[in-house]
GUVEX-914952 format. One record per residue (C-alpha): residue number from 1; x, y negated, z negated. Coordinates in nm, 3 decimals, decimal comma. Each point is the difference from the previous one (the first is absolute). Layout:
BEGIN
 pos       X       Y       Z
 NUM       X       Y       Z
...
This chain:
BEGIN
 pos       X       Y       Z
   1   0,940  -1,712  -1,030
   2  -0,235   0,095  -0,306
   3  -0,157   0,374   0,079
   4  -0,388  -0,041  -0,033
   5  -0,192   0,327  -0,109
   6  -0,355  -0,052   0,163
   7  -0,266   0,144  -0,230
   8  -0,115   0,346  -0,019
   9  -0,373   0,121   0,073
  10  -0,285   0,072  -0,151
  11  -0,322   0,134   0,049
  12  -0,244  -0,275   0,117
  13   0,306  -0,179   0,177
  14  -0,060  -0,115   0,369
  15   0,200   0,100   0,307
  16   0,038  -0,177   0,286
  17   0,128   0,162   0,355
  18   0,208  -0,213   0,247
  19   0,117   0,118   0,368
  20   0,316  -0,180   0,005
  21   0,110   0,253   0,334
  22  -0,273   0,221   0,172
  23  -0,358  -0,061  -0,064
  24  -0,314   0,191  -0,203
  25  -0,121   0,091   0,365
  26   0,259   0,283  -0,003
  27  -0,150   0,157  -0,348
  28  -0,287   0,220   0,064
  29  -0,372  -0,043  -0,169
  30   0,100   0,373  -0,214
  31   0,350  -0,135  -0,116
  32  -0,125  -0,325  -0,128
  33  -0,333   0,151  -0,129
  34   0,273   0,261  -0,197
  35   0,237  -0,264  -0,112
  36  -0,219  -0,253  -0,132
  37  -0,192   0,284  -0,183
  38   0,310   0,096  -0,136
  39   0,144  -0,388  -0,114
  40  -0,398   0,035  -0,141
  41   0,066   0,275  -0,178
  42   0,306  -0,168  -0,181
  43  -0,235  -0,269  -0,146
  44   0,110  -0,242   0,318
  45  -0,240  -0,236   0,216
  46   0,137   0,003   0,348
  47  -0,017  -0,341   0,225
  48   0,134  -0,079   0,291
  49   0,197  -0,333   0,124
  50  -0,159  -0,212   0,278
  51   0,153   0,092   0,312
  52   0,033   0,359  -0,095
  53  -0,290   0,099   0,278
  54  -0,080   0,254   0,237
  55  -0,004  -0,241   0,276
  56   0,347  -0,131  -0,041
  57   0,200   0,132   0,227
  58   0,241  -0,064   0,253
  59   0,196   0,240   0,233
  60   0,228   0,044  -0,280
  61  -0,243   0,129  -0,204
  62   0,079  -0,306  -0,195
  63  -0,079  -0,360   0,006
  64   0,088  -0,344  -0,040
  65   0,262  -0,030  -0,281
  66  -0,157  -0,331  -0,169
  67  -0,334   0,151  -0,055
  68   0,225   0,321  -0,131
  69   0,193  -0,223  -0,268
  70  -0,325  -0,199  -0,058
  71  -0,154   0,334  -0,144
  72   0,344   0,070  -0,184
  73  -0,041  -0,343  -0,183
  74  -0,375   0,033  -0,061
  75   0,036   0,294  -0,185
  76   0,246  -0,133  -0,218
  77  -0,165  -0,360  -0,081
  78  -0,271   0,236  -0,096
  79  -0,004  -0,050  -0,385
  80  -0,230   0,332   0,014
  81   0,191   0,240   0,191
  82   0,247   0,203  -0,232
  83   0,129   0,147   0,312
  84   0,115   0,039   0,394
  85  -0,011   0,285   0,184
  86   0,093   0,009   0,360
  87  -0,214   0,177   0,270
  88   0,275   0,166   0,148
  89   0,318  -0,058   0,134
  90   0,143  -0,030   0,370
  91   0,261  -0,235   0,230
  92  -0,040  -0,370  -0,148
  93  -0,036  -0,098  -0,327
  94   0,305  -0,213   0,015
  95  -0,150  -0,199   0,225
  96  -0,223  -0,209  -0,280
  97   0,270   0,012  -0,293
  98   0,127  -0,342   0,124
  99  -0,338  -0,073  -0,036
 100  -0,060   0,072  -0,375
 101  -0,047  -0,291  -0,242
 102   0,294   0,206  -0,257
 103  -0,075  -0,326  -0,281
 104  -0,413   0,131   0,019
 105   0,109   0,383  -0,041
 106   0,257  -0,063  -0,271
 107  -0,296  -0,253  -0,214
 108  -0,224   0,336   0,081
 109   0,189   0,308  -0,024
 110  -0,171   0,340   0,073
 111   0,029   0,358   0,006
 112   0,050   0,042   0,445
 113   0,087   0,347   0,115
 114   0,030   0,106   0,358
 115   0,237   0,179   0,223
 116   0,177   0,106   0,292
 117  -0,024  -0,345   0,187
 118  -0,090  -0,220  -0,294
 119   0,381   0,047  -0,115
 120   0,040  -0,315   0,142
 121  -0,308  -0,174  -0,138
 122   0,154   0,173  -0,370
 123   0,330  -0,075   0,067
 124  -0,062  -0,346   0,090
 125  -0,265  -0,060  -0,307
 126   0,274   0,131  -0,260
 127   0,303  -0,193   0,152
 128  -0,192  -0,346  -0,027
 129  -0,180   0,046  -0,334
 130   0,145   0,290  -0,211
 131  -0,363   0,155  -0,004
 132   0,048   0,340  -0,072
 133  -0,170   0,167   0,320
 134  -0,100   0,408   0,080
 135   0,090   0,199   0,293
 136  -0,315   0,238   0,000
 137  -0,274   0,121   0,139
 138  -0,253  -0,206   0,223
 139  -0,365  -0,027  -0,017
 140  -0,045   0,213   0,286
 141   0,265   0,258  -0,191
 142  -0,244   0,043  -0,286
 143  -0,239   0,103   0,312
 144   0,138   0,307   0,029
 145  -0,269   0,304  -0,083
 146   0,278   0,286  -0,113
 147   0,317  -0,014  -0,163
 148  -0,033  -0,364  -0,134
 149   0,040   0,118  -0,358
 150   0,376  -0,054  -0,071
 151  -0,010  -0,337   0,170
 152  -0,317  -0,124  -0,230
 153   0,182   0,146  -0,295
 154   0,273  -0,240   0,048
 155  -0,176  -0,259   0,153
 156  -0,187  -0,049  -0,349
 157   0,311   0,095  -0,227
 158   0,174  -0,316   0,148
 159  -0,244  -0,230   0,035
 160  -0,206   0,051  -0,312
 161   0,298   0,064  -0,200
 162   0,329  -0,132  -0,214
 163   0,103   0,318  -0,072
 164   0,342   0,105   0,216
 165  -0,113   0,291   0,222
 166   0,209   0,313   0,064
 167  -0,020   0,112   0,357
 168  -0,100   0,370   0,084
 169   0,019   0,150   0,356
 170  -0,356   0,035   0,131
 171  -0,090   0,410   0,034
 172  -0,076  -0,056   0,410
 173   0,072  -0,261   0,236
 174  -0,189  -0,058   0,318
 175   0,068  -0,200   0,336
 176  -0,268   0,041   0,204
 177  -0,266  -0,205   0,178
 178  -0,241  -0,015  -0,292
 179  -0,143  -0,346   0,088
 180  -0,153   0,197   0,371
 181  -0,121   0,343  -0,169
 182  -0,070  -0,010  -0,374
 183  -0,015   0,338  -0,016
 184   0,251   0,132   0,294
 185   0,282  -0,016  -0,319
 186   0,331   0,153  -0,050
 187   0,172   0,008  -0,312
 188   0,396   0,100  -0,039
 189   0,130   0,178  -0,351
 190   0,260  -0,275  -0,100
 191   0,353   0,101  -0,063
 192   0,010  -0,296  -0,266
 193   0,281  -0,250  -0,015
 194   0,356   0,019   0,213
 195   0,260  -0,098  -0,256
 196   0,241  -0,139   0,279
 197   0,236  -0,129  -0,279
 198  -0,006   0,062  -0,362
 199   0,023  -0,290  -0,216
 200  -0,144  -0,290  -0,260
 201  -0,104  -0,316   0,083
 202  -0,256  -0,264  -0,142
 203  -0,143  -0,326   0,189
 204  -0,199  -0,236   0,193
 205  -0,194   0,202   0,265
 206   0,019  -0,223   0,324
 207  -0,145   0,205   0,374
 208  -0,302   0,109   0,219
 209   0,041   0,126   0,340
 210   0,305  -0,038   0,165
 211  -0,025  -0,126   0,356
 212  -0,252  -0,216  -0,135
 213   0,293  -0,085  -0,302
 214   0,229  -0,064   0,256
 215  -0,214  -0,291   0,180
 216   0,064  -0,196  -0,328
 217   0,426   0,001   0,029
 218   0,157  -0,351   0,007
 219  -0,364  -0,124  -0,091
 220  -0,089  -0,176  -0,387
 221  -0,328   0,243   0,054
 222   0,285   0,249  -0,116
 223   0,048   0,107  -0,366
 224   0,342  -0,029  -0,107
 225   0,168   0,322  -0,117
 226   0,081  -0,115  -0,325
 227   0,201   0,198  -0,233
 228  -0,115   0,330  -0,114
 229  -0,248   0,010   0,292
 230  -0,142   0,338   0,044
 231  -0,138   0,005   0,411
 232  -0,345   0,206   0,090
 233  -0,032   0,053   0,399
 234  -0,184   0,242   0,204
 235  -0,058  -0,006   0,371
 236  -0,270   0,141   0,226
 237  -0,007   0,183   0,346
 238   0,259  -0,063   0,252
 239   0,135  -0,285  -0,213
 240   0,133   0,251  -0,271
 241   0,165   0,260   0,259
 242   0,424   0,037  -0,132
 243   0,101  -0,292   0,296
 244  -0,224  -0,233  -0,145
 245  -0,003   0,077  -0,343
 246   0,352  -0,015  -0,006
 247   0,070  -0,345   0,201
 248  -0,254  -0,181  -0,203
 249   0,099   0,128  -0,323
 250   0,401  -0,105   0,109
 251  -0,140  -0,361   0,059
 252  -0,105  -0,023  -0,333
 253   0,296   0,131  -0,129
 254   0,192  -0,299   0,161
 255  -0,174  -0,223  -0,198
 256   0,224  -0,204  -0,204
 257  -0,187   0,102  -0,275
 258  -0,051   0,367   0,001
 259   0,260   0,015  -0,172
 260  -0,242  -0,013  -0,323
 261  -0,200   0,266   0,116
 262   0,043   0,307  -0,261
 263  -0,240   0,206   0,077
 264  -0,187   0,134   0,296
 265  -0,367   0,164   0,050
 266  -0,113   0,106   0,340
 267  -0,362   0,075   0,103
 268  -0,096   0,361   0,188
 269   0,013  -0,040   0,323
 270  -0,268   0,072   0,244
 271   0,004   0,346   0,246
 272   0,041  -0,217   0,308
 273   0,361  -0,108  -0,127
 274   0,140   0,321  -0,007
 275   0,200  -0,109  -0,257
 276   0,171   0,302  -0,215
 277   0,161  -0,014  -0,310
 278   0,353   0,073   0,124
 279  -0,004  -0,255   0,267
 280  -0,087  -0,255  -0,284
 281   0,251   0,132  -0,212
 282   0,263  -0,094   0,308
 283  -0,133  -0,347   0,032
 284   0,011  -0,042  -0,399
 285   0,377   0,173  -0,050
 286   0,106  -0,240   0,329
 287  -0,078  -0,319  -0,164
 288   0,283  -0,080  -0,284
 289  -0,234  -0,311  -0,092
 290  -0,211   0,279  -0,170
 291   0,306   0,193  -0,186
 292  -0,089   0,059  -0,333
 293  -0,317  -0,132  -0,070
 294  -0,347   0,268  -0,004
 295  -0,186   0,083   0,277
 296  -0,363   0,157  -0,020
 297  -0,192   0,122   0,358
 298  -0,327   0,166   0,073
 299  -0,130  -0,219  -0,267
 300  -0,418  -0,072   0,024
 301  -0,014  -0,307   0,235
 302  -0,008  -0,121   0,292
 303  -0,233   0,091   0,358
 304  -0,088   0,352  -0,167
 305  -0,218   0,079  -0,274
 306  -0,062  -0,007  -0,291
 307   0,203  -0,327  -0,081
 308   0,088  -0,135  -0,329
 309  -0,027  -0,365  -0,088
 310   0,350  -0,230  -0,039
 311   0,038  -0,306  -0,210
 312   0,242  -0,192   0,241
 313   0,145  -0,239  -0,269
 314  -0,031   0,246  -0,283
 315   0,209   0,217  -0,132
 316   0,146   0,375   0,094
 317   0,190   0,270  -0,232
 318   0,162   0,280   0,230
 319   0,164   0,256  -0,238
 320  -0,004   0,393   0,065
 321  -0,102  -0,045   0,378
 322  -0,368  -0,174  -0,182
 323  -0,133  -0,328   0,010
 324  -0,172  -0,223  -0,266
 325  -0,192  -0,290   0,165
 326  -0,018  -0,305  -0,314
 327  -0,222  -0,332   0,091
């Protein structure tokens, strides 16, 4: 399948935000007043899709997953929206990406960036078309009052940009609950990258979140793992203590193609998993499907902040324990 490069930004370019998961109702009047001043401030008119209303809601926090694909599709038929941001993530985005007209979003391809939850909306987006698609920050994520400023920065280096970007730890690192007290914040000195395993490695960046990932195995919402594939995954909470982490990252690694898998870049991981860096270093040394190739941890994404912005279905340089990120 032909890779399609969606167009980059620029100032006077419309955005349009979609709740393919959880709903606007969860996003507080201060952190959407903050992040569509800040999309604003880029030279971006917000919008948002139909259904994407305070009164939708269901006791999923959700709702029905027609209306949620409906808004998917109206934003990209819309010849004047450059770009899709989702609202925020949550339990259930796969639920409407065998509802997607893929033959509409390939005619119409867009910048889309989301995470956590919206791997699967991503996943399933890039698998069917080849549109190049980003695992970063939500609208509500550009919400946040303090410590925003690495995430922005990268935000607007990928999406406004051709240039390859060279990744840099962020200074501090927070994983607090922001989104309830804007100014209750604590921010952690970051130790910068774990080099797990030294090596090279250049290729197609393929990923998200990986119990989310995982829902996609045996699926064609799947991308294949073609050769030189470099993998991105992060987990969040409970999901990304050492059990889980390690049994979900051992069912990828018995895909049949893994094998073309060369390198491998793994999000920080939030408090709540107590994971360290020498129980990751166990579950990377036990798995001989990852012999050999680089593998970069504590790396700026994933369900702490600040996050950095992924081009799943560009490209990825590891060399030196850093990472380029190419569109």
């Amino acid at each position: 399948m032909q890779k399609i490069i969606p167009n980059k930004l620029q100032k006077g370019d419309k955005i349009m935000v979609v709740a393919p998961a959880r709903g606007l109702k969860l996003i507080g009047q201060d952190c959407r007043k903050i992040a569509t001043e800040r999309f604003k401030a880029m030279g971006l008119e917000v919008v948002f899709a139909p259904n994407t209303k305070d009164e939708n809601w269901d006791m999923f926090g959700s709702w029905n997953a027609k209306d949620r694909a409906d808004d998917v599709m109206y934003a990209f038929k819309d010849k004047s929206v450059k770009a899709i941001f989702t609202v925020i993530g949550g339990f259930n985005s796969n639920q409407i990406i065998e509802l997607l007209d893929y033959d509409v979003i390939k005619q119409n391809p867009k910048i889309i960036c989301g995470f956590s939850d919206i791997t699967s909306l991503l996943n399933a987006i890039n698998a069917k078309t080849g549109l190049e698609v980003y695992y970063g920050p939500h609208y509500s994520s550009i919400g946040m009052q303090k410590g925003c400023e690495y995430t922005l920065n990268y935000l607007q280096k990928i999406l406004f940009s051709d240039e390859a970007v060279a990744l840099e730890p962020a200074m501090e690192w927070s994983d607090d609950l922001w989104f309830i007290d804007q100014e209750k914040r604590e921010f952690i000195k970051n130790e910068g990258y774990w080099n797990i395993q030294d090596g090279e490695a250049e290729g197609t960046i393929v990923g998200g979140n990986l119990c989310t990932f995982i829902l996609l195995l045996g699926t064609t919402y799947r991308p294949q793992f073609k050769p030189n594939t470099i993998l991105f995954i992060e987990d969040d909470g409970s999901a990304g203590n050492p059990v889980e982490f390690d049994r979900q990252l051992q069912a990828l690694c018995y895909q049949e193609d893994f094998k073309n898998v060369k390198g491998l870049v793994i999000g920080r991981f939030q408090k709540s998993s107590e994971m360290s860096r020498e129980q990751l270093e166990f579950i990377i040394k036990s798995k001989p499907e990852l012999r050999n190739i680089p593998v970069l941890a504590n790396v700026d994404f994933g369900h702490a902040t600040p996050i950095i912005t992924i081009p799943l279905g560009g490209t990825a340089t590891i060399k030196n324990g850093k990472i380029v990120l190419k569109k």
